[in-house]
Every structure is written in C-alpha cells, then in structure tokens.
N, C-alpha and C positions, 0 to 999 in steps of 0.2 A: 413705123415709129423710128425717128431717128432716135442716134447714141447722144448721152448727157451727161457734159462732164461740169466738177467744180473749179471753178478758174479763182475764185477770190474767198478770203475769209477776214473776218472780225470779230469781237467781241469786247465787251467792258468785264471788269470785274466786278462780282458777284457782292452784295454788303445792302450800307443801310445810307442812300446817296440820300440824305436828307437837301441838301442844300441842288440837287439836280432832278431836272423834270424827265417825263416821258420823253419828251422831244430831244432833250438833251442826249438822254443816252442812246437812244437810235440814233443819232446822227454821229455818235463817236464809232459805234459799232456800223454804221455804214460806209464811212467814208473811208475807213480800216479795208473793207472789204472792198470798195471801187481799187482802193491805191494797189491793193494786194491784185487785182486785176488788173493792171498797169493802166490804171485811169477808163476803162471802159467802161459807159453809164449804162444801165439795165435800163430796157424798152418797156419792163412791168415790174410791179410790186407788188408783193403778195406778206402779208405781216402776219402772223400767229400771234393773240391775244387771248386771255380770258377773262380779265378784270376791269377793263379800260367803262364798261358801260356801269358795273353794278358797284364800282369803288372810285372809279374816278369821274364818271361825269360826261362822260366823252365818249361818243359816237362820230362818224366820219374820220375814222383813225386811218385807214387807207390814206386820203387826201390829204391830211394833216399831217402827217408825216411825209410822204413825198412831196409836199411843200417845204417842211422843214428840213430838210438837206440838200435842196435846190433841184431838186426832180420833178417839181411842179408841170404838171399836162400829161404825163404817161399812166397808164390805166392802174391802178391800186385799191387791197381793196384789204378787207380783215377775215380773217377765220379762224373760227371759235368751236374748239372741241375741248373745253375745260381744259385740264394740266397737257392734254394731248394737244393745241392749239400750234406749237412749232412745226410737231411732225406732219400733223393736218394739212398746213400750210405748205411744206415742201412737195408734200404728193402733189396739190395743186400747181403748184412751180412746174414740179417735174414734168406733168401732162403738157402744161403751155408750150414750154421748149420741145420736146418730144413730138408732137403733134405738125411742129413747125411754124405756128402760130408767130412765138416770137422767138428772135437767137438768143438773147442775154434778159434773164429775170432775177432779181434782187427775192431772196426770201429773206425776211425778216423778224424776229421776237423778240420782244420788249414789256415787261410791267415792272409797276411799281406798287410794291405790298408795303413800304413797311411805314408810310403816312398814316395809319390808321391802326386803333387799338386791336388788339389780339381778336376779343368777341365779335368786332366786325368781320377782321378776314375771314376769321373762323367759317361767322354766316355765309359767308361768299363763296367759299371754296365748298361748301356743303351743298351750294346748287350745282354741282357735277354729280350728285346723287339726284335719287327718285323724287321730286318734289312732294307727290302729293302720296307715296308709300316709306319715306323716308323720313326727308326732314322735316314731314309734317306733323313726326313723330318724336322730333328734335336727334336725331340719330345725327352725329357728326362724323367728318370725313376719320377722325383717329378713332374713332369709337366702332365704325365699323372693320376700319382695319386692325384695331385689337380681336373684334370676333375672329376674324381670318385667323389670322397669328395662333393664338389661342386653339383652335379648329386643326391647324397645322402640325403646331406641336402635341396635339394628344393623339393623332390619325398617326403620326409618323412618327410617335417616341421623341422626338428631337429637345433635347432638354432647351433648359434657360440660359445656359454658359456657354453652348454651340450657337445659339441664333444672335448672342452677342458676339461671335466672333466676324459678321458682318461688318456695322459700324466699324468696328476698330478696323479693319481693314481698309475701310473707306477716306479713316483720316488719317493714315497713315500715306497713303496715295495725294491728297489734298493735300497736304502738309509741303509738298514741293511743287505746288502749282499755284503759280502768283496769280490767277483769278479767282481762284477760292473763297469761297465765304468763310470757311470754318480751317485757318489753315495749323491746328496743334493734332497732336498726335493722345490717344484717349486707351483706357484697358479696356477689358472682360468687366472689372471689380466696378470699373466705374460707369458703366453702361449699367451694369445691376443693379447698381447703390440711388442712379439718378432718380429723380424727380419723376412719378410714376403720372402719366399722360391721361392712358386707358388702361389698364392693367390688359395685359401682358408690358404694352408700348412705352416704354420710361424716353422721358427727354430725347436721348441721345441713341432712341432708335427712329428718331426725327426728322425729315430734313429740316431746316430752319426758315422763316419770311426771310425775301432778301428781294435788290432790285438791280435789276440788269438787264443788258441787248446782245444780241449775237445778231449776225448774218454772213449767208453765205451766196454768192453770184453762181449762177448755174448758166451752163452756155452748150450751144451746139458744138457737135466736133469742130466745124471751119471754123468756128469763134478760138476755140479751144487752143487748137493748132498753131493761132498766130501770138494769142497771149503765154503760152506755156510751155517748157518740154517735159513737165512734168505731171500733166493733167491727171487731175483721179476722177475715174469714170464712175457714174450712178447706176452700177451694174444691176441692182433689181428694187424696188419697190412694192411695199403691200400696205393696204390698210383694213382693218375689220372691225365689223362692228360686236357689241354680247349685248347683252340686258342692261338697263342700265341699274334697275336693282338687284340686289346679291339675293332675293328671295328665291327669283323666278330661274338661278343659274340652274345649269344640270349636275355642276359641280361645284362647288366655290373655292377647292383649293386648285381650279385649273384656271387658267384664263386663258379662254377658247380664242379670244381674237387675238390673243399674240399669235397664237399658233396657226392661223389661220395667214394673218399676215405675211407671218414666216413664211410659211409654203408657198405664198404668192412669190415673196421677194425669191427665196432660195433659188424656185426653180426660175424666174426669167434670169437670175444670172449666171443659173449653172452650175452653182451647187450644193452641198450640204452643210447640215449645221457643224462639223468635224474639219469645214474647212474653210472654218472661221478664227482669225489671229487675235482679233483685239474685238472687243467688245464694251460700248455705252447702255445698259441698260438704265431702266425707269426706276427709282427705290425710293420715292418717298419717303418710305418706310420700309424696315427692314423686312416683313412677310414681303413686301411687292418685289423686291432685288429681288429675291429665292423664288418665289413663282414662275417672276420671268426668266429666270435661266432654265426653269424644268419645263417652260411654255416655247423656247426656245430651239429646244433640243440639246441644250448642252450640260444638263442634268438629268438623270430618270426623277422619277415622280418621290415628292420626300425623301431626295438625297440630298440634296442642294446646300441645306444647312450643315447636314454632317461634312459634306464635302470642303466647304470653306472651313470651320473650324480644322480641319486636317492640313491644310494647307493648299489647296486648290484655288487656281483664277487670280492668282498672285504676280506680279512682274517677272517676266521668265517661263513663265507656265502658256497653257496653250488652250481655250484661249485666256488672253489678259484680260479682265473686268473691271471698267470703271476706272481708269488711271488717274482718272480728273479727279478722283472722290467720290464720284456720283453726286446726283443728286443729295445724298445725305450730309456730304460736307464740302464738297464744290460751291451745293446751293441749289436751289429752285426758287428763280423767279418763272411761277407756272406755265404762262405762256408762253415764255420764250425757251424754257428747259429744251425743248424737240431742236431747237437751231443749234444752241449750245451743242447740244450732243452730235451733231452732223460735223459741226466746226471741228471740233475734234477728233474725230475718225480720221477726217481728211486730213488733218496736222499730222495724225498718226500713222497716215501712209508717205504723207510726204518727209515725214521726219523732222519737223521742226514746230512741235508740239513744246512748250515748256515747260513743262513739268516732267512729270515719271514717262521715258520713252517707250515704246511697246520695241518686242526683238524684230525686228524686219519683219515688218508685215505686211502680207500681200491682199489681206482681202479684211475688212471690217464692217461692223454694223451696229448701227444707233436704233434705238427702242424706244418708243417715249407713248403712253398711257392717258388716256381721256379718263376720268373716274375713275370708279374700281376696278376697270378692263371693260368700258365699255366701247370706248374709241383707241385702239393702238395700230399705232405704224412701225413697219420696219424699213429700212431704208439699207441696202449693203453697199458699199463704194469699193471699188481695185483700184489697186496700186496702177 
C-alpha cells in the first residue's frame, strides 16, 4: 500500500444558503481545494452524501457534480452511510490512492437540509435508524438519543449541569471560527432553561440543519512531493460497522464501531489513543461527543461528562476537542460533516486553521458516525 497524503483543502461556510444550490456549493468548496493544490485536477471523485435522493430528488450526484465544476469524464461516484457519508467516503478515497489505482482523488461532501420543513428532515434523517424496528414505530433520531443520554446519566451518576458543560464548550470554540453555523457563545443556565427536544436533549444539546461543502484532495507521495513541503500524511484509517438498532447493542452506552475503528486506525499508524493532540469528534448531540471520546480511548467509561465539566479537552489541554465547535455549533450538514472534519485536522496540523488553533500538533483525528454508531470512521493524519 503506498503512503497518502492531503495536498489540498476547502470548504464553504456552514448556514441556511437559501438562495445556493447543491452544485453551487460543491463547486466553491472544490475549487478552494484544487487551488489549495496548486491547481492539480483529481483523476476521481468520490462525494459523501445522505439526503440528495430522499430530499432532494437527485441521483447521479457523482456525475453531476464532476460536471458541475468542470471535471466532467473522470470516474465519480456517491456514498451513503447516513451522517457518516463524508467519513465513508474518504476511506474509499483513501483505498483508490493507496492501492495505486489513481495518484490524485477529490473527496468530497455536500447537502443541503434546510429547503425543507423541520417534519420532513426530521423523517429523513430517521432512515439512518432501523426501518422496520424503529421508525416504523415512529422513534426519531432525537428521541432515541434522549434514551441514550438519559441511560448515561443514571448508569454513571453524571448530573444535568455537567452534560451541559458540553455544548457550552462547543460554542465557545465556534464562536471564532468563520465557517460556523452557530457562531455566539451560550451557558450551563441556558442549555437547561432551552426548549426541551426529547427530555433529557433541550435545543441546545442539538446540533442545528444547516448547508454546506468541504473537500479535501488526497495524493500519492510523488504527487505530494511536488505540490507541498508541508504535506500531512493519512497515517491510519478504520471503519466499523454495529447494529443498526440500539435494541440488539451488547451495550448502548458504548459504541463498539468507534472503537473498533480506532484500533484499526491506531495501529496502522503507530500509535495510541494518549498520542493524540487534537481531536474532531462526531456530536450531534451531546451523549454522542461523550461516548465517542470514551469509544475513543480518550475517556474511561462514564467519565467523559465529569471530565469536560472540570475542565478537560479545552484549548491548551491535550487532546484539544472540536476546535471547530463540533458539529453542535460548527454545524452538520450530515453528509458532508466527515469532510468537514478531515479539513480541519489537516488545517490544524498545518497551522493555518482559522479559528481556535490547537498547541503544535503533531498527530490528529476526525470521527464521524453513520446513525446511532452504526457506521463510524476514524481517519488519524501527521504532521
């Protein structure tokens, strides 16, 4: 297997581009990421999606997009792992270049949620659940993650004023990063006080609809070599699968395929979860941040919450979490969250990330989640 590095990055910012299409914002977020490679065009397309068929109408999104930013003839195509669809996507990336297939592949994610009322996303994002043990029992994606949360906090003691110390965390990080959906800064009082979702889950342990692109150009070393002197290599990848309903888990406050993942990535690039600087995890919601940090390795089992209410996984600390905001106030437009979060690792090793910097970092990793945990990828990059 040859070495993969990332040569180029892009992104749009995260909101509510009423007046901009699908095609529109892949093609800002792409052509960001050719220029960032000093003009060098990707031999394939590989796009992370999950809503383009069941909200927008639209299949052949591969083709349609490498038509629309002037890549028309090179192989392209879509993949679809619900919210996990970015990260899905670059494993595939990864193998192309790796394998030797091709030198230079465009990963790319893109949706747009917020053209349509709340009940429809809703429905939409609820087929990442069990269809016919699930939502055929009307269960939605917040509603099963209030069970979690809930399950969480009674197993592990973790009050209601520590699992808020999350969020607030998050938009506090958000707040100086200009792609941000959600960029103010929020309390404990107000996270309690909000608008109750799914009890436990109020508003603002949410992430918000939003719509946006990111990509990232991934290239063999000789490619690398000639575009870069500061290339950040794709030192390990994993992906795993779980259940895709919460009934049939062995556990459901663990999420076995992060950690499964993990071990994949960890060990092909050498090393452990303690030697890890900066970190993007998956938070939809607030249980999901804190699971995956304990799915991680970078929390024991029901510490996670107390640990961040204490002051842990903050700018300066080791690792940093979520600089972006996360998902919770970054954004999640769902298929392309997994690129988004790649983009930024790699900003954050090369150091020109814009918003909250991480302290010199030499080794990071992005996280990004299919459903409840049923499809996650890990992806680590070096400096």
């Amino acid at each position: 297997m040859r070495k993969v590095y990332v040569v180029g990055v892009g992104m749009t910012s995260i909101g509510r581009h009423y007046k901009r299409s699908m095609r529109d914002l892949f093609a800002e977020a792409t052509l960001q990421a050719i220029d960032d490679a000093k003009g060098e065009k990707p031999q394939a397309l590989v796009v992370g999606n999950m809503l383009s068929s069941s909200m927008g109408e639209q299949d052949s999104l591969g083709a349609l997009l490498a038509d629309s930013a002037g890549l028309r003839g090179i192989p392209a195509f879509k993949v679809e792992a619900a919210c996990g669809s970015g990260g899905a996507a670059f494993f595939a990336a990864y193998n192309m270049v790796a394998s030797g297939m091709f030198d230079v592949v465009l990963v790319a994610g893109v949706e747009k949620m917020t053209e349509h009322i709340t009940a429809t996303v809703t429905r939409a994002l609820a087929q990442a659940a069990d269809a016919e043990y699930e939502l055929f029992y009307g269960a939605s994606f917040t509603g099963l993650n209030a069970l979690l949360m809930r399950y969480y906090m009674e197993k592990y003691r973790v009050s209601r004023e520590e699992m808020a110390a999350w969020p607030v965390l998050m938009h506090e990080n958000a707040s100086q990063n200009p792609f941000a959906q959600l960029r103010f800064k929020i309390t404990v009082e107000q996270v309690l006080n909000a608008m109750v979702v799914a009890d436990p889950i109020t508003l603002l342990d949410s992430s918000p609809m939003g719509d946006g692109a990111a990509a990232v150009m991934i290239a063999s070393e000789e490619v690398a070599r000639k575009l870069t002197d500061t290339p950040v290599r794709v030192a390990g990848v994993g992906l795993a699968t779980d259940s895709v309903d919460l009934s049939t888990r062995l556990e459901l406050d663990d999420l076995a395929a992060a950690r499964l993942a993990a071990e994949k990535a960890y060990r092909m690039a050498g090393v452990e979860a303690g030697d890890i600087d900066v970190v993007e995890v998956h938070d939809a919601f607030t249980i999901t941040g804190l699971l995956s940090l304990e799915a991680l390795g970078l929390a024991g089992r029901g510490e996670a919450a107390k640990l961040v209410a204490e002051g842990r996984f903050r700018p300066g600390d080791r690792p940093e979490v979520n600089l972006s905001g996360g998902l919770k106030a970054r954004g999640h437009p769902v298929g392309a969250t997994g690129v988004y979060q790649i983009a930024e690792i790699a900003m954050q090793l090369r150091g020109d990330f814009p918003g909250v910097k991480a302290s010199n970092p030499e080794v990071g990793l992005a996280e990004n989640i299919g459903g409840h945990g049923a499809t996650i990828s890990v992806v680590v990059l070096r400096r």
